[in-house]
PDB file of N, CA, C and O in Angstrom:
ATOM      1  N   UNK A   1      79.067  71.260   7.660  1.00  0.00           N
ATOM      2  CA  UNK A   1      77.982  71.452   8.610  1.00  0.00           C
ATOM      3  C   UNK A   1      78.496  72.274   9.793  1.00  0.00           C
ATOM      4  O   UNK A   1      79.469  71.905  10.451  1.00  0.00           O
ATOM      5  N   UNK A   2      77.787  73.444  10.057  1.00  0.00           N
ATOM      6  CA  UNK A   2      77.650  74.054  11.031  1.00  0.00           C
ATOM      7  C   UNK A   2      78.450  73.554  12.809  1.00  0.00           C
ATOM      8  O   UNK A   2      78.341  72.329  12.873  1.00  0.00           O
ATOM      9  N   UNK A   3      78.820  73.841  13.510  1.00  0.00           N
ATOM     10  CA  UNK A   3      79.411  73.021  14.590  1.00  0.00           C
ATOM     11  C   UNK A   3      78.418  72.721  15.482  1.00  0.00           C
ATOM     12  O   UNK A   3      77.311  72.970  15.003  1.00  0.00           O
ATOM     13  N   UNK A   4      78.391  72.360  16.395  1.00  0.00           N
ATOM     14  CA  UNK A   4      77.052  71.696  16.864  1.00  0.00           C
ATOM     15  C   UNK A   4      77.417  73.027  18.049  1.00  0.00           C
ATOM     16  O   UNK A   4      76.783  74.067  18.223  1.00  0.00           O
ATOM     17  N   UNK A   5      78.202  72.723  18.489  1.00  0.00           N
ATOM     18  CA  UNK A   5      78.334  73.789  19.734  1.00  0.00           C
ATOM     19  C   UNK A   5      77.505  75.553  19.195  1.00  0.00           C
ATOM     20  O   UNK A   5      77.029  76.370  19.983  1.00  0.00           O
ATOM     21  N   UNK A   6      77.585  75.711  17.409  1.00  0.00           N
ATOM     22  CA  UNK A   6      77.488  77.117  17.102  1.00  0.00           C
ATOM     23  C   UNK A   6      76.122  77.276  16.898  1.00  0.00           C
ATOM     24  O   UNK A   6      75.612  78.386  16.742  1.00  0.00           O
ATOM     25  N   UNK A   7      75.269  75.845  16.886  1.00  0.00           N
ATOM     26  CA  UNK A   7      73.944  75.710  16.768  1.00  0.00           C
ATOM     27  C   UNK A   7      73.295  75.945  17.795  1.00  0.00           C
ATOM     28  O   UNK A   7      72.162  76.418  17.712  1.00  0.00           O
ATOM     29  N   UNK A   8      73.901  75.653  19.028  1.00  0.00           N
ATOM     30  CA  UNK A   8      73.505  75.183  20.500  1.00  0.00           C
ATOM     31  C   UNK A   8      73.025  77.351  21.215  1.00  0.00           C
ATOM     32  O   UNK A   8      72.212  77.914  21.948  1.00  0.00           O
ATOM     33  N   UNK A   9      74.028  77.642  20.461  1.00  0.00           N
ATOM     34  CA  UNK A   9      74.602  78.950  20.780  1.00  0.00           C
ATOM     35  C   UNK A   9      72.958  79.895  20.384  1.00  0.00           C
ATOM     36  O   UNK A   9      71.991  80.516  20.825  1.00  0.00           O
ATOM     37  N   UNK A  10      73.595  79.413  19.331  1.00  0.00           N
ATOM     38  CA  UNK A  10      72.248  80.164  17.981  1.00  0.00           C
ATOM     39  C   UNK A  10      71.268  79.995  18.790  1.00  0.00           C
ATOM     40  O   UNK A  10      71.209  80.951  19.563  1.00  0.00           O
ATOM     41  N   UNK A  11      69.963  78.744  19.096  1.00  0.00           N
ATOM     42  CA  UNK A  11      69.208  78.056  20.029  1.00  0.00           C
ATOM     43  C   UNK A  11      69.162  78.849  21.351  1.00  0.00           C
ATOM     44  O   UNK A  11      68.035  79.175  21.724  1.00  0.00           O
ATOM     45  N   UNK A  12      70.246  79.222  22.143  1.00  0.00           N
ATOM     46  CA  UNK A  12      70.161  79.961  23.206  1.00  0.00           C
ATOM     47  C   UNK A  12      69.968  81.182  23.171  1.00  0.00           C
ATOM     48  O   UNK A  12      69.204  81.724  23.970  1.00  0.00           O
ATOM     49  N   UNK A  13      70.478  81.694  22.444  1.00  0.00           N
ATOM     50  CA  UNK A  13      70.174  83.194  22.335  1.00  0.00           C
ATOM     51  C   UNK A  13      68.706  83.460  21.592  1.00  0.00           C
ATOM     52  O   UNK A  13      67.972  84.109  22.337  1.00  0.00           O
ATOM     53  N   UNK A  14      68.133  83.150  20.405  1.00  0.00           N
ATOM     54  CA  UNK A  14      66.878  83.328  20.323  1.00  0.00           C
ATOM     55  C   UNK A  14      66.199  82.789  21.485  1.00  0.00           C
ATOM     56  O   UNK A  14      65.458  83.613  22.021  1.00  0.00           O
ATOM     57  N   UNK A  15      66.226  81.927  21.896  1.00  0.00           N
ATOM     58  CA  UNK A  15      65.203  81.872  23.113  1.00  0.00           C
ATOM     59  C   UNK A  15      65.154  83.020  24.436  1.00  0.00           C
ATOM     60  O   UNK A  15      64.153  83.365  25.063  1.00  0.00           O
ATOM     61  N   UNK A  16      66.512  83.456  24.618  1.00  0.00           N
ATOM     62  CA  UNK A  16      67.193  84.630  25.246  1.00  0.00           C
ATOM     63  C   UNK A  16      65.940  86.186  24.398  1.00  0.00           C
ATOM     64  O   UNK A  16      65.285  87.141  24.816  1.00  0.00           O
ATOM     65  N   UNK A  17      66.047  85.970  23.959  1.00  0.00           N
ATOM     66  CA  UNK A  17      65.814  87.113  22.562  1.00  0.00           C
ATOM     67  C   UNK A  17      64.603  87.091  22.777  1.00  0.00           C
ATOM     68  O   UNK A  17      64.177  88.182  23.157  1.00  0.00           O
ATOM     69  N   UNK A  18      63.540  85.960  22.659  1.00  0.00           N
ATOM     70  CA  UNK A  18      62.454  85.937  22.570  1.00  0.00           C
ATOM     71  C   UNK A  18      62.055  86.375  24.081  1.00  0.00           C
ATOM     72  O   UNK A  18      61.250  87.301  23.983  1.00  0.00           O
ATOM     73  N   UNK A  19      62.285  86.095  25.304  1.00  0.00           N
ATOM     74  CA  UNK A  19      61.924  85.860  26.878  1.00  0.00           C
ATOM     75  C   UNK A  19      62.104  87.579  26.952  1.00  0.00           C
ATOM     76  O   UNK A  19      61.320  88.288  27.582  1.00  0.00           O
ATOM     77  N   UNK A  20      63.284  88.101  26.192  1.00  0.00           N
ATOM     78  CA  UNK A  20      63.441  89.564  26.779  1.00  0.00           C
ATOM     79  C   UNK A  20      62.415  90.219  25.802  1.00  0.00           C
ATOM     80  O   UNK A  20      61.966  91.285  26.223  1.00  0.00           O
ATOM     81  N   UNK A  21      61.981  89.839  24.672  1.00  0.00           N
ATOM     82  CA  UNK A  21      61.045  90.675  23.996  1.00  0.00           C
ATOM     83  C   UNK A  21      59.366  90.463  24.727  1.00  0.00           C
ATOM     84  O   UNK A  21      58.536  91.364  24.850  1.00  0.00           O
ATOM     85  N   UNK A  22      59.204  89.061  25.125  1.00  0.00           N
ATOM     86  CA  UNK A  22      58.013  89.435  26.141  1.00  0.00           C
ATOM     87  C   UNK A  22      58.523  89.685  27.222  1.00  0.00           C
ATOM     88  O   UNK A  22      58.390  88.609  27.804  1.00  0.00           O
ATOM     89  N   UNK A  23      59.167  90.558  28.114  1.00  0.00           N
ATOM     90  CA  UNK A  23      59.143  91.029  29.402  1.00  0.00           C
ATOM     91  C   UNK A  23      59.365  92.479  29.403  1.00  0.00           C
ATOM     92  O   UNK A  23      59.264  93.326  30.290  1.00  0.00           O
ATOM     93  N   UNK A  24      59.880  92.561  27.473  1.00  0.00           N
ATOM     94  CA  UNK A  24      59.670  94.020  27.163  1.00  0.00           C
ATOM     95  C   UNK A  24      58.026  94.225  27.269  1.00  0.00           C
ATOM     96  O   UNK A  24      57.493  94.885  28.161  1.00  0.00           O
ATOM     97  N   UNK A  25      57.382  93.607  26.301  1.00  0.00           N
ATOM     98  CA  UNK A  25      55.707  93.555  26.096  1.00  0.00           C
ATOM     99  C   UNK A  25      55.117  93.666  27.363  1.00  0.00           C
ATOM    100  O   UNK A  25      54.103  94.363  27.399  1.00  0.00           O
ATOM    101  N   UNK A  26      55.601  93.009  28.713  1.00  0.00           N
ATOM    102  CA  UNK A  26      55.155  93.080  29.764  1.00  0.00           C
ATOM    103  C   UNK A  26      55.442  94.016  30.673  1.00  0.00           C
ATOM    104  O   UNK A  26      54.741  94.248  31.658  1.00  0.00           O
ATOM    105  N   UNK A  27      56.442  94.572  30.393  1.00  0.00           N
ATOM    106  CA  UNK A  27      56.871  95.923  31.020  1.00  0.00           C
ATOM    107  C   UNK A  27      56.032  97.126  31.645  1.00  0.00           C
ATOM    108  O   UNK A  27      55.328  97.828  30.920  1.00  0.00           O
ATOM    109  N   UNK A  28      56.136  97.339  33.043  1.00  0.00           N
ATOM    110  CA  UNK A  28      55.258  98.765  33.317  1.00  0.00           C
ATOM    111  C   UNK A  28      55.451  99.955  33.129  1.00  0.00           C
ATOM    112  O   UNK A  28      54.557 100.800  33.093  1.00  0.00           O
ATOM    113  N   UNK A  29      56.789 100.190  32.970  1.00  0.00           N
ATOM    114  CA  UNK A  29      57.651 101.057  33.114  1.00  0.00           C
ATOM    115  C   UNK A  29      58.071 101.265  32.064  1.00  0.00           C
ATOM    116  O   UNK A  29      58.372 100.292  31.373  1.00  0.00           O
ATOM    117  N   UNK A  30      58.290 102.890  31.432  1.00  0.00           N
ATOM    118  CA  UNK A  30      59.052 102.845  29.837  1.00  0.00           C
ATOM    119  C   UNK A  30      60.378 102.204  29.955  1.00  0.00           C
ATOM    120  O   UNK A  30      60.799 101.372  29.152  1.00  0.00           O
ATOM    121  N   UNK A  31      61.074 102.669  31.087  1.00  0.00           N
ATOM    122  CA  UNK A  31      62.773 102.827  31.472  1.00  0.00           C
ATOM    123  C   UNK A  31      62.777 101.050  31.093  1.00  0.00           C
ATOM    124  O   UNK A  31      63.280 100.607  30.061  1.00  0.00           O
ATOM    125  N   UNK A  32      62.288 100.417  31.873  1.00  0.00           N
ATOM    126  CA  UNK A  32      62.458  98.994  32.013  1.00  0.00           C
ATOM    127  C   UNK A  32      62.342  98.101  30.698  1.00  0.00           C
ATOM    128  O   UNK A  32      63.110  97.241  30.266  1.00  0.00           O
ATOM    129  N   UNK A  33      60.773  98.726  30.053  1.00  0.00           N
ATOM    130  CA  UNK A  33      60.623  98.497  28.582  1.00  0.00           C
ATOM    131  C   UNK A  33      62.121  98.625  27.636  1.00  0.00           C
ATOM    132  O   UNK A  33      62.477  97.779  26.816  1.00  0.00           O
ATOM    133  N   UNK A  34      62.875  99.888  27.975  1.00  0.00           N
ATOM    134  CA  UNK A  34      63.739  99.711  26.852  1.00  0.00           C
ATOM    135  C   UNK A  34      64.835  98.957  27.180  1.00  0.00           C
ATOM    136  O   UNK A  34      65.618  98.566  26.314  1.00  0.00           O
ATOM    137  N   UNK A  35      64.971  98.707  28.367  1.00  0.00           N
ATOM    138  CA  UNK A  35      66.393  97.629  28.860  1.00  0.00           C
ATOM    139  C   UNK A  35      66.050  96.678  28.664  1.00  0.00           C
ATOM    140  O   UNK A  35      66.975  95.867  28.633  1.00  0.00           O
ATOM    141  N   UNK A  36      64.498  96.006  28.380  1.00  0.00           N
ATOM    142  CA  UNK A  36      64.736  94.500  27.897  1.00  0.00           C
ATOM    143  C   UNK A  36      64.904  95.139  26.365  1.00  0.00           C
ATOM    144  O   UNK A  36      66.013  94.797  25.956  1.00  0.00           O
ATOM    145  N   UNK A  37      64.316  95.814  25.529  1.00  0.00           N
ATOM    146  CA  UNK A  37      64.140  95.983  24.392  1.00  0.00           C
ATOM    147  C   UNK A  37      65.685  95.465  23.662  1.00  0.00           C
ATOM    148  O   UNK A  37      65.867  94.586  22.820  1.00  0.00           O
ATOM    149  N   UNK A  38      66.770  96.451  24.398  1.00  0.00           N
ATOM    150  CA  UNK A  38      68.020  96.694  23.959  1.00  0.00           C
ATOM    151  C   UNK A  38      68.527  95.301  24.310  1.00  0.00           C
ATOM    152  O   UNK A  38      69.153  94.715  23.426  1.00  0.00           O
ATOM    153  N   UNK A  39      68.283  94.489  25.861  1.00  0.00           N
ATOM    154  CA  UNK A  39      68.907  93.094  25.574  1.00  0.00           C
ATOM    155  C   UNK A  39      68.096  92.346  24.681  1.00  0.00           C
ATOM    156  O   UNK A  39      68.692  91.270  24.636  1.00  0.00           O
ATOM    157  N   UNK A  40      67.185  92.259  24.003  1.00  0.00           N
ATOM    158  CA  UNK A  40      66.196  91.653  22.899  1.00  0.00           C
ATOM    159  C   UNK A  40      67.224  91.535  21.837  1.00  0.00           C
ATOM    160  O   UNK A  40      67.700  90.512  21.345  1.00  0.00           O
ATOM    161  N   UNK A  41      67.575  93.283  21.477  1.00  0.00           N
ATOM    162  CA  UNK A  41      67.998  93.404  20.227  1.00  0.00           C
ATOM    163  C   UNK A  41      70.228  93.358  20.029  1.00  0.00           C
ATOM    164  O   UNK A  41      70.958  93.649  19.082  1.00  0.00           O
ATOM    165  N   UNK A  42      70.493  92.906  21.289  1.00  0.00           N
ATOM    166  CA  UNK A  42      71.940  92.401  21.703  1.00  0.00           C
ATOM    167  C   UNK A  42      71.517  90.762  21.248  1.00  0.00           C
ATOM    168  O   UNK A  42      72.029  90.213  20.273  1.00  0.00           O
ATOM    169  N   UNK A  43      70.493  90.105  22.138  1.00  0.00           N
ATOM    170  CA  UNK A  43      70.742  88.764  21.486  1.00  0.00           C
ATOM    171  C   UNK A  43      70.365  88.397  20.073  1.00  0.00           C
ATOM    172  O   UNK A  43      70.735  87.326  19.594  1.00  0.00           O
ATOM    173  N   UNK A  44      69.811  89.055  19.558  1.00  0.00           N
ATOM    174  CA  UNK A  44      69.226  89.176  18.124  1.00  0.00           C
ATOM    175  C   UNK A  44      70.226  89.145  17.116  1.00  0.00           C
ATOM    176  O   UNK A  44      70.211  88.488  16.075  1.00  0.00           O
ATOM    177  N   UNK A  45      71.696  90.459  17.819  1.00  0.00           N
ATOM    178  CA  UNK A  45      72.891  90.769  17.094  1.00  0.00           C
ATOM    179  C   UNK A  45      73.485  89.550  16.971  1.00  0.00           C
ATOM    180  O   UNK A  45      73.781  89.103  15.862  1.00  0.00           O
ATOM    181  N   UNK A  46      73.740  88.831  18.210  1.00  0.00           N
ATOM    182  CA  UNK A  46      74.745  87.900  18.850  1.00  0.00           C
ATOM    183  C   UNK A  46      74.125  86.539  17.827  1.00  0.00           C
ATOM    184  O   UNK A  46      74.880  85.837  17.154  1.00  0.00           O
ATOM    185  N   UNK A  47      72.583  86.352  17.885  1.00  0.00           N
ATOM    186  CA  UNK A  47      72.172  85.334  16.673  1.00  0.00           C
ATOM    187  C   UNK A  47      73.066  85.450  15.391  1.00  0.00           C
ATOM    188  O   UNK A  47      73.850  84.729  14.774  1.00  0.00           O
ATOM    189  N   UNK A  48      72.445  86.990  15.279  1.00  0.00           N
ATOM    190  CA  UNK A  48      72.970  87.315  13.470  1.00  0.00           C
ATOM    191  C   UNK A  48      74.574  86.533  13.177  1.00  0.00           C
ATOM    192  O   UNK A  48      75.105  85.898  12.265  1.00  0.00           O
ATOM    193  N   UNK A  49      74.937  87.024  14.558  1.00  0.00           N
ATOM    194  CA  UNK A  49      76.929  86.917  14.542  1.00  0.00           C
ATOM    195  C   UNK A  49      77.051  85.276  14.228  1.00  0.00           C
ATOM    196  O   UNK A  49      77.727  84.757  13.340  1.00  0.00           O
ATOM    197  N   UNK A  50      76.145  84.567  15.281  1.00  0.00           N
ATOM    198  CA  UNK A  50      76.177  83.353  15.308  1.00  0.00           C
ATOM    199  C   UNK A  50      75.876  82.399  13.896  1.00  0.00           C
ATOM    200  O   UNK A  50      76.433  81.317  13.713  1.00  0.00           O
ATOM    201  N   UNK A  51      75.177  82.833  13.218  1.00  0.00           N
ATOM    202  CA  UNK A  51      74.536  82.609  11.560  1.00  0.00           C
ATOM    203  C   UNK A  51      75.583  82.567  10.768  1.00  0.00           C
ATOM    204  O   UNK A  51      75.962  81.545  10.196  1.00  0.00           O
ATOM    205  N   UNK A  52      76.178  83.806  10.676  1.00  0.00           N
ATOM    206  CA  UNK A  52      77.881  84.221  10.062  1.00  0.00           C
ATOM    207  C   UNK A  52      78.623  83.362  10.391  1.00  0.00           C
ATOM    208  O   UNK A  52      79.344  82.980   9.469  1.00  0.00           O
ATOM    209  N   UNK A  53      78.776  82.849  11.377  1.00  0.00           N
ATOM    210  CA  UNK A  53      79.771  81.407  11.921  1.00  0.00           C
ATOM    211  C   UNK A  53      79.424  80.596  11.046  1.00  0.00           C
ATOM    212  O   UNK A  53      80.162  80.388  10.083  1.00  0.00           O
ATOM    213  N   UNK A  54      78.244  79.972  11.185  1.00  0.00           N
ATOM    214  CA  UNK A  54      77.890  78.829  10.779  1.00  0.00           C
ATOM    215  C   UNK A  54      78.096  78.789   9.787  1.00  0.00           C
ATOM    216  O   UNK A  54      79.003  77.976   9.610  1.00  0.00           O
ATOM    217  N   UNK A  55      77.654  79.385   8.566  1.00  0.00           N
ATOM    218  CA  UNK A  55      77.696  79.802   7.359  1.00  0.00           C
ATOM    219  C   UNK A  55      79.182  79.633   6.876  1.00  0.00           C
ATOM    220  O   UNK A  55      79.532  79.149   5.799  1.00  0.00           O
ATOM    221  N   UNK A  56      79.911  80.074   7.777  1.00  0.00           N
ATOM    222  CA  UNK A  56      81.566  80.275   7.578  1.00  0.00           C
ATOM    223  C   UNK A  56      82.152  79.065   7.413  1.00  0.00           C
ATOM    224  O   UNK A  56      82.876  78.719   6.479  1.00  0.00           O
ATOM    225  N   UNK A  57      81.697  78.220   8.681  1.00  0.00           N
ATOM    226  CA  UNK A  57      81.954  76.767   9.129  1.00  0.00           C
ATOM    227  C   UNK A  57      81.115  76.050   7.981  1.00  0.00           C
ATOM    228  O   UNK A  57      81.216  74.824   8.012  1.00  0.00           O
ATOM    229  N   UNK A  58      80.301  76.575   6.968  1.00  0.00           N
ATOM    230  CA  UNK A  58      79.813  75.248   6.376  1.00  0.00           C
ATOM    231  C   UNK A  58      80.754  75.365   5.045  1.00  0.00           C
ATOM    232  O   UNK A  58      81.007  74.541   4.167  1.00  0.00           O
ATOM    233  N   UNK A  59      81.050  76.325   5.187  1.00  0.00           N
ATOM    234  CA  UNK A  59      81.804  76.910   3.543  1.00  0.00           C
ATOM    235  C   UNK A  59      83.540  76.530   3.451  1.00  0.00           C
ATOM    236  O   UNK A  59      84.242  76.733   2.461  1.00  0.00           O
ATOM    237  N   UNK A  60      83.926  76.021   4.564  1.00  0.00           N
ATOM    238  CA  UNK A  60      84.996  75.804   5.073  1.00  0.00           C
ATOM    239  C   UNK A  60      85.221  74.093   5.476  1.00  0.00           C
ATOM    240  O   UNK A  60      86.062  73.230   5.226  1.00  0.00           O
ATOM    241  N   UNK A  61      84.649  74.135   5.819  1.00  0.00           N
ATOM    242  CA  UNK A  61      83.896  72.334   5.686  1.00  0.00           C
ATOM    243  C   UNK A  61      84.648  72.302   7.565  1.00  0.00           C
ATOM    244  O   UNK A  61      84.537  71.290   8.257  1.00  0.00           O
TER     245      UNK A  61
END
């Protein structure tokens, strides 16, 4: 099983992920639009990375 700490991680960053993709949506500005866009799609990475852990950690016991 997964580490609890790598779950906690996972959990933070989609919520991270999600808050910057609506403040992209809410955005007035293109410039601003793409700086949340790009931190959207950093915590999105940082999930993916986080998944790969877990996965690692379950296969590993």
């Amino acid at each position: 099983m997964a580490d609890p700490e790598t779950k906690e991680l996972q959990l933070e960053q989609v919520q991270r992920e999600l808050a910057e993709r609506k403040q992209a949506d809410e955005a007035d500005l293109p410039p601003e639009e793409r700086t949340h866009e790009r931190r959207a799609d950093k915590h999105e990475y940082l999930r993916e990375k986080l998944a790969e852990r877990a996965r690692s950690e379950d296969e590993n016991g």
